[in-house]
N, C-alpha and C positions, 0 to 999 in steps of 0.2 A: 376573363380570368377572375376567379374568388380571392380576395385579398381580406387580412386580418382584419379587422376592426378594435382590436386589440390582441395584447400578447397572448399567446394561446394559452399555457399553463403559468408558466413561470412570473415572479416579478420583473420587470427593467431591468436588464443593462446595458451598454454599450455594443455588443453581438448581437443582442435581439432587435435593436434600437436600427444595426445597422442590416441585419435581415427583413426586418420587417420594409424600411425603407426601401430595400429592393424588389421585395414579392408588390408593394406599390405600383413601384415604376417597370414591372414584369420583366426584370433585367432577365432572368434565368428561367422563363417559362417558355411553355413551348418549342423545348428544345425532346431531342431524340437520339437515341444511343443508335450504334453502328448497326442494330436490326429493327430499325424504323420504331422501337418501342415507346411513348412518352417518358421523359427524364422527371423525377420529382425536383420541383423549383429551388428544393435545400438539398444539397449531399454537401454531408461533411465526413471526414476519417479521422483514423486514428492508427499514425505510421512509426510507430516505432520499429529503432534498429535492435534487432536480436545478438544484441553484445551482452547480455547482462539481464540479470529480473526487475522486472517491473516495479515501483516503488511509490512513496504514498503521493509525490507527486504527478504521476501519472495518473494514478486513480483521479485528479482532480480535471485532468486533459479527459479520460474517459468517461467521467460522469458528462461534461462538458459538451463532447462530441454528440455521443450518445442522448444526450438527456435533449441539447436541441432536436436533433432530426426524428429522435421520438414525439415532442411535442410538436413540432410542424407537420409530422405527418399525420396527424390528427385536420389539419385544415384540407381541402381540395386541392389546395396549389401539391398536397406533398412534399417525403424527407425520409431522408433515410443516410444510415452512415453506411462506411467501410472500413474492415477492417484489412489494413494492409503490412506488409513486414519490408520494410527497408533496408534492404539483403545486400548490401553492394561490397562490404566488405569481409571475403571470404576469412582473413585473417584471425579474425575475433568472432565473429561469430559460429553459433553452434545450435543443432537441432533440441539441447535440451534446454537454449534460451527461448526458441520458436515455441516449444509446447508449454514453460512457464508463462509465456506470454498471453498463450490462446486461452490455457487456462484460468489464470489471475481475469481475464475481462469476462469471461464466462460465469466464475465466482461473483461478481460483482455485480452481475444480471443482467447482460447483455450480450448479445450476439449481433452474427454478422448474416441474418436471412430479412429476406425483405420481399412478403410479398411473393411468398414460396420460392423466392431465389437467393441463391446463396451468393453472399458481397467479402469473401475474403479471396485478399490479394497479394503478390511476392512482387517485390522490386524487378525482382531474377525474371518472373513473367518478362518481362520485356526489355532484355539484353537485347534480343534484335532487332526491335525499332530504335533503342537506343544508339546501336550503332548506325543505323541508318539515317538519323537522326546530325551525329556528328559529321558523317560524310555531305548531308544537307549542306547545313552550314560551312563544309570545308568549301562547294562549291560555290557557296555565295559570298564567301569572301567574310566570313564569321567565325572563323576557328582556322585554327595551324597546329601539326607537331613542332612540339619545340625538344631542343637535343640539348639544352643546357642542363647539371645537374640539379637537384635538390638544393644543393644550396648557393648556386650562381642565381635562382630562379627567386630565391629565398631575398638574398643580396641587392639587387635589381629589382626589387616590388615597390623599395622606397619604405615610408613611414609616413603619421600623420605630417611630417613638417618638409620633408622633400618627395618629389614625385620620383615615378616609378620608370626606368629604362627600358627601352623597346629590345626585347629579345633579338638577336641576331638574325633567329631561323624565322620573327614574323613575317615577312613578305614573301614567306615561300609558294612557290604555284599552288593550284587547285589541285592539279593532277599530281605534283610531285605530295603535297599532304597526305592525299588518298592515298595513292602508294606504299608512302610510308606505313600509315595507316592498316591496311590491311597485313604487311608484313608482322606490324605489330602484333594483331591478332593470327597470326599463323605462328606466333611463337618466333622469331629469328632473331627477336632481341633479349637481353637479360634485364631484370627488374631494376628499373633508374633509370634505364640508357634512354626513351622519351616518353612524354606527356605528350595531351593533347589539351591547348588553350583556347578559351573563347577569345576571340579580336575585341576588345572593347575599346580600353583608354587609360595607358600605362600612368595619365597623371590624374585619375577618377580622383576626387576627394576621398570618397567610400572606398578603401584599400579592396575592399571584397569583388570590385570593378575590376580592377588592374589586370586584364587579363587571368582568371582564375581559369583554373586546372582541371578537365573534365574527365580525363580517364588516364589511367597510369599504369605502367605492364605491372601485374604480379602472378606469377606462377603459383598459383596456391590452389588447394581445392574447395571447391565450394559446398558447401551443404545440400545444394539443391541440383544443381548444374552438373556438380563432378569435377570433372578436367576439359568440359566442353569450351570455358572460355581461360585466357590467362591476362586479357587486359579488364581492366572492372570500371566503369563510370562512380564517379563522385556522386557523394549525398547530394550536392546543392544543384546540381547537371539531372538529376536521377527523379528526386524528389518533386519540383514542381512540374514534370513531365509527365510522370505516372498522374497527379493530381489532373492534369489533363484529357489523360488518355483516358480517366476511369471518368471524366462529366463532375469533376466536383467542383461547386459551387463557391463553399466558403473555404478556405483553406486557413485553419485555425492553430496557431502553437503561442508558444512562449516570447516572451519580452527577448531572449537573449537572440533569436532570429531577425529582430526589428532590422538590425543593417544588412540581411540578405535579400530585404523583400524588393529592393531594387535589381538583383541579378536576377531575382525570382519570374519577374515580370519582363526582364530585358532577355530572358532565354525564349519565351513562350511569344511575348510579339518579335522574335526576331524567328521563330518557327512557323506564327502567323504569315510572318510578311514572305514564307518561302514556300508557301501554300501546305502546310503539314497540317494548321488546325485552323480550322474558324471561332466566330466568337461566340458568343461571351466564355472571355479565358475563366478560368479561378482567379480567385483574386486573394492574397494572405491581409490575414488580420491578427496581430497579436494579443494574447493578455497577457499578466504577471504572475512569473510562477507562485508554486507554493513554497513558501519559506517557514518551517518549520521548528520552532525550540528546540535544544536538545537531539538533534537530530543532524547529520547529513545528506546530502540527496548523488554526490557524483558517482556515477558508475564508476569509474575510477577508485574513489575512496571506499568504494564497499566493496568492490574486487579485491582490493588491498587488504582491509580485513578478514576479508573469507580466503586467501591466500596464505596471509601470514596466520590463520589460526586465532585470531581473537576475537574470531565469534562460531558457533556451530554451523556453520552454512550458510547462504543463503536463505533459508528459512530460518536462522534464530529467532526466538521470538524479539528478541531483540531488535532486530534488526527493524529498515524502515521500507523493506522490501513489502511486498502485499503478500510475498508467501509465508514473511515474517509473521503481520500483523494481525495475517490469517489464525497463524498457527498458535499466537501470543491467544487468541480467542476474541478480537476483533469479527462484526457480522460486515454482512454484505449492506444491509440496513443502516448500521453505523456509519459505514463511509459513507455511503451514497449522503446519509444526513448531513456530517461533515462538510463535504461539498457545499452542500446546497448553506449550510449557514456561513459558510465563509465565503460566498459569493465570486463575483469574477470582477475585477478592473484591470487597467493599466497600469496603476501605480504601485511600485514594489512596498512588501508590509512582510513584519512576523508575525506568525501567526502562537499565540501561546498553544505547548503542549496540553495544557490543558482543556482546550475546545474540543481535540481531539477524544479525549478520554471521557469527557462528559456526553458527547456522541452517544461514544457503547454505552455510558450508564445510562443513557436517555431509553437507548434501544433493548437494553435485557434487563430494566425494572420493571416493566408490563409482564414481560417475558419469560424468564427466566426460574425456574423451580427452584426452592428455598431448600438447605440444606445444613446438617451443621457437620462441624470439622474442627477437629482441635490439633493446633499447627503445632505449638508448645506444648504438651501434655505434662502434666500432673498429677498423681496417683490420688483418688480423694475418695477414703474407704466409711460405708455409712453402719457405724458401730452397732446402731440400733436394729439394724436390717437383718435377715436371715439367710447364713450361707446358703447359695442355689438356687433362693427364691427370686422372682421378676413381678414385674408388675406389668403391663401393658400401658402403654401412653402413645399418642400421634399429634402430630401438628398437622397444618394444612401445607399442599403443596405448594400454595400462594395465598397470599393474605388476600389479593383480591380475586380471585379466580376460582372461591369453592367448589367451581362444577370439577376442576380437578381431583378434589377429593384429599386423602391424606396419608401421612409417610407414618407406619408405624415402625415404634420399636418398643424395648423393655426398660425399666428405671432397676436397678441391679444394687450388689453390697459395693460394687466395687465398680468406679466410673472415672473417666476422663475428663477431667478439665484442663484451662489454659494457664500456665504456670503465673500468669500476671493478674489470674483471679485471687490470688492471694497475698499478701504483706504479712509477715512476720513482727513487723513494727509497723500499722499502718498510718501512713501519714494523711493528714486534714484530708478531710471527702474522700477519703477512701470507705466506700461502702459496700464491699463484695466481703470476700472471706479474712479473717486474721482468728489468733488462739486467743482464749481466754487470758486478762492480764490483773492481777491488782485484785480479783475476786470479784469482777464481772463477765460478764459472758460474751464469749465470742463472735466474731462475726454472721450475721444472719441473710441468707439472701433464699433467694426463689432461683430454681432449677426449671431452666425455663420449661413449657409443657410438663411439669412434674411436681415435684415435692419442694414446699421451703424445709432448710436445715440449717443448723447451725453448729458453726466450728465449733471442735470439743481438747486441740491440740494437733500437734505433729509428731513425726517422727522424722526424725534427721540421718545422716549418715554419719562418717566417722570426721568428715571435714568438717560437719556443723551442716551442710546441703539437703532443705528439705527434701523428702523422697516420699513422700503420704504426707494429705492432711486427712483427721479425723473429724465427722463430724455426726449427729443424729438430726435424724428427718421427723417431721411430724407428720403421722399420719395422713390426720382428716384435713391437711393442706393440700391435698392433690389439685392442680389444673383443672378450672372446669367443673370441680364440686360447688355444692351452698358453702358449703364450710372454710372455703379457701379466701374468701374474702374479709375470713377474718382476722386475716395475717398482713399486718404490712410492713414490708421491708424495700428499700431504698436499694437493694441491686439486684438486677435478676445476670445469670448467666448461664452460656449454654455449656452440654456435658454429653459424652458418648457410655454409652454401658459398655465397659470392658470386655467382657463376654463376649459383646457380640462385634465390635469397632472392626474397621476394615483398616488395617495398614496398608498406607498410598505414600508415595513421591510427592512430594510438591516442590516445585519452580518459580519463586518467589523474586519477578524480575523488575527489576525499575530502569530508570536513563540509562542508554550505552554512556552517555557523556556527562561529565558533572558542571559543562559548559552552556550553555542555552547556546551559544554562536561559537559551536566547534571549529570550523572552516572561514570562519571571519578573519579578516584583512591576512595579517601574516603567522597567524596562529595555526601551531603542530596539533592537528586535532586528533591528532595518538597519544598526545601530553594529557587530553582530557577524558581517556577512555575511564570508568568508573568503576574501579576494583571490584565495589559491592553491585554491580547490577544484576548479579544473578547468584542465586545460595538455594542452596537444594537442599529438602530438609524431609524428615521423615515424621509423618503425624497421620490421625487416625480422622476417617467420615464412618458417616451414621448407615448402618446397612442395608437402605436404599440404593445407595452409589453400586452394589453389587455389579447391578446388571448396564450400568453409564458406559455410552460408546463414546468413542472416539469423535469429539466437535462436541458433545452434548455441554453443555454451559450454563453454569450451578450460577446462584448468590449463595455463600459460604457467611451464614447468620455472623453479623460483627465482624466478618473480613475482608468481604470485595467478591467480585465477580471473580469464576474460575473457569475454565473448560478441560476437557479429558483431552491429550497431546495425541494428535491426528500420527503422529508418527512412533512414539516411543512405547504409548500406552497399548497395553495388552492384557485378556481374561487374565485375572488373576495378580495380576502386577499393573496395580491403574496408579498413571502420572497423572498430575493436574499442575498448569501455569497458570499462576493469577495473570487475570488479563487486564483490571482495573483494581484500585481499592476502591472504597465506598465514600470515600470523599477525597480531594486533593491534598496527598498531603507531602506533596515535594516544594519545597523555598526556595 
């Protein structure tokens, strides 16, 4: 067998440290799936439950999964992941959590084919071995129904500091279990009336030991199934089984699993030792989640939100879902980058928001077509200009990417600027526009790719509220001529030609929370939801933007990255959500 000689792509860490260790010691080669096929020596998954959208935590298990059995399968030993859906509770779950799900990993650049075969898999796939599974174990003396309720069962498990009481109905026969057992699944009991426990050790230190609970009646209907079954198996009974059943290797999740990975292992050699599977089992290995600024992660708490109405969906841009972060104008590039610089360990840590956001800028400053936009507009009329006449001007569509070529428009009498290009009284190093004061002259600056000019006054409304400034342009200043460098002024800014400016929506969103640690210790993190995180505003782009689809994702000159709203934006009526500004500026 071919073994590494080093890590294949990636740098060190403890998953690779402890893979590579194994492809060593050939724990996991030369093995072969149920049609005599070779198994690759790495298969890892990614099993999330379809209760809920995917979120930026996940992306970081996905990049994880994905990104090992990618690079191992580059070696001869072989790798490849699975993607799988953890279906077990019909109750919460729903088909259009399944398709956010397949989507968001697909988004993110991965898929589930290997080798021209396809590796996506339903928990639900295998109700029937599970149940046959449980009846195993009923006859070897590893599982019992128990007829206590929810919360006698509840009562009786103990606490860290006293052990756990032996169920009444444990020592019941082989045959009277099955029995039971199957009635359950024909329906003749009502939801509560029994469970089925694994036999372990009511006084396990690890409460997770204490005879935990493997399938429980609920009459509900399943997404997948139907009404085919009305008793369901547990995550923790479900999950390391499936991991078996499908040859996986490394069985990889989060820190908050650490105390299952004892039942995890005492389910699978206790199916070994009853001849169901041979070896080498899966084996779990945990990291530490992603802990994230300003953000929460429980499906729970974003259910809550999107219930109660304090966010738009599920996809808010807001939100910290991937359909969010999608839509906020986060790339696929981005995360993946994210990932990869925040690495993987054991040890719990927060991660600042702001790694995150430097990701996208890292990713759509190469990228991204230059553009301008004015949020605030300003009326600023050039007195010396000639009603109806234009001038033609273009910038580049990237400062480093000439082969793109250039965005024309026209310099006009009548243009668009940003309200805070100007001061009426301007204070120290203010250097863009202000009116003539005292019997010197006005502010002077340069229009970017156009003409310098300078203020020559305003006009006000009837509250004092400037409404126009006036100013005259100097010709032989234009961008680009000989003659332009003979102007020097200390502010340039950008400007839209009225004429021709496109009125657009913009989405101007920051933190759902004005908390870094929303959900920390005993904190209401609906106390810290953040009145301003979202202001819709109405402002003008330069008429390139015309023809911008939906995803397309601008740098908005002097504002921050943007992209066209995958959902709202439409011909003619274009939204745009800032999706970054252009440097940090949250404290």
């Amino acid at each position: 067998m071919s073994t590494p000689s080093a890590n294949p792509v990636e740098p060190s860490n403890f998953l690779r440290q402890i893979i590579d260790h194994d492809l060593a010691k050939g724990i996991y080669a030369n093995r072969v799936d149920a049609n005599g096929k070779p198994l690759p020596a790495v298969v890892t998954r990614f099993p999330p439950e379809p209760n809920g959208y995917l979120h930026i935590g996940h992306a970081k298990s996905i990049c994880l999964n994905y990104g090992l059995a990618k690079d191992y399968d580059s070696l001869p030993s072989g790798g490849r992941c699975h993607m799988r859906l953890d279906d077990t509770n019909p109750t919460k779950e729903d088909v259009e959590y399944v398709d956010s799900i397949l989507d968001a990993v697909r988004w993110l650049g991965f898929d589930w084919h290997h080798q021209g075969h396809e590796h996506l898999y339903y928990a639900s796939d295998y109700f029937e071995l599970l149940y046959e599974f449980a009846q195993i174990l009923m006859r070897h003396g590893k599982a019992y129904v128990d007829s206590q309720s929810a919360e006698e069962i509840h009562r009786h498990r103990g606490n860290f500091s006293t052990p756990g009481v032996n169920s009444p109905y444990r020592d019941r026969s082989a045959d009277e279990n099955i029995a039971l057992l199957e009635k359950m699944r024909a329906g003749e009991f009502p939801d509560g009336s029994h469970v089925v426990r694994l036999k372990i050790d009511m006084t396990h230190p690890n409460i997770v030991m204490r005879d935990p609970v493997i399938y429980r009646i609920r009459h509900a209907h399943h997404h997948r199934t139907g009404d085919q079954w009305c008793i369901y198996p547990l995550y923790d009974f479900t999950h390391c089984i499936s991991d078996a059943l499908e040859n996986v290797s490394h069985s990889i999740c989060t820190l908050e699993f650490e105390n299952n990975r004892p039942l995890y292992d005492w389910i699978l050699n206790s199916l070994k030792e009853c001849g169901v599977f041979k070896g080498p089992l899966p084996h779990q290995y945990e990291f530490a989640r992603l802990n994230l600024t300003y953000t929460i992660t429980s499906k729970r708490k974003l259910l809550q939100l999107v219930e109660e109405q304090r966010v738009d969906g599920w996809d808010d841009p807001r939100m910290p879902t991937i359909a969010g972060i999608r839509r906020r104008g986060y790339t696929p590039e981005s995360i993946r980058l994210f990932c990869e610089r925040i690495g993987v360990s054991k040890a719990d840590s927060w991660i600042d928001m702001s790694v995150l956001e430097q990701a996208l800028r890292d990713d759509l400053d190469a990228r991204a077509p230059r553009a301008s936009a004015v949020l605030d507009p300003l009326k600023l009329v050039i007195e010396n200009y000639e009603v109806g006449a234009k001038e033609p001007c273009s910038a580049p569509k990237h400062p480093h990417h000439p082969e793109w070529g250039k965005r024309e428009f026209h310099f006009g009498r009548e243009l668009w600027i940003e309200a805070d290009d100007f001061q009426m009284n301007p204070e120290k190093g203010f250097f863009r526009l202000f009116p003539p004061k005292d019997g010197g002259a006005g502010g002077r600056v340069r229009l970017r790719h156009g003409f310098v000019i300078e203020c020559t006054g305003v006009k006000l409304d009837d509250q004092g509220k400037v409404t126009e400034v006036h100013a005259r342009y100097f010709p032989d200043s234009k961008s680009g001529t000989p003659d332009s460098n003979n102007y020097k002024v200390k502010g340039n800014i950008h400007w839209i030609n009225a004429a021709e400016a496109l009125p657009v929506e913009i989405r101007l969103y920051e933190h759902l929370f004005t908390d870094p640690h929303p959900d920390s210790g005993d904190n209401d993190f609906l106390s810290f939801i953040n009145p301003d995180s979202k202001k819709v505003i109405q402002a003008y782009v330069e008429p390139s933007m015309q023809s911008a689809e939906p995803e397309d994702r601008f740098q908005f000159e002097r504002h921050g990255y943007f992209v066209v709203d995958r959902k709202d934006s439409a011909p003619g009526k274009l939204v745009f959500n800032r999706s970054v500004g252009l440097k940090d500026g949250w404290k």
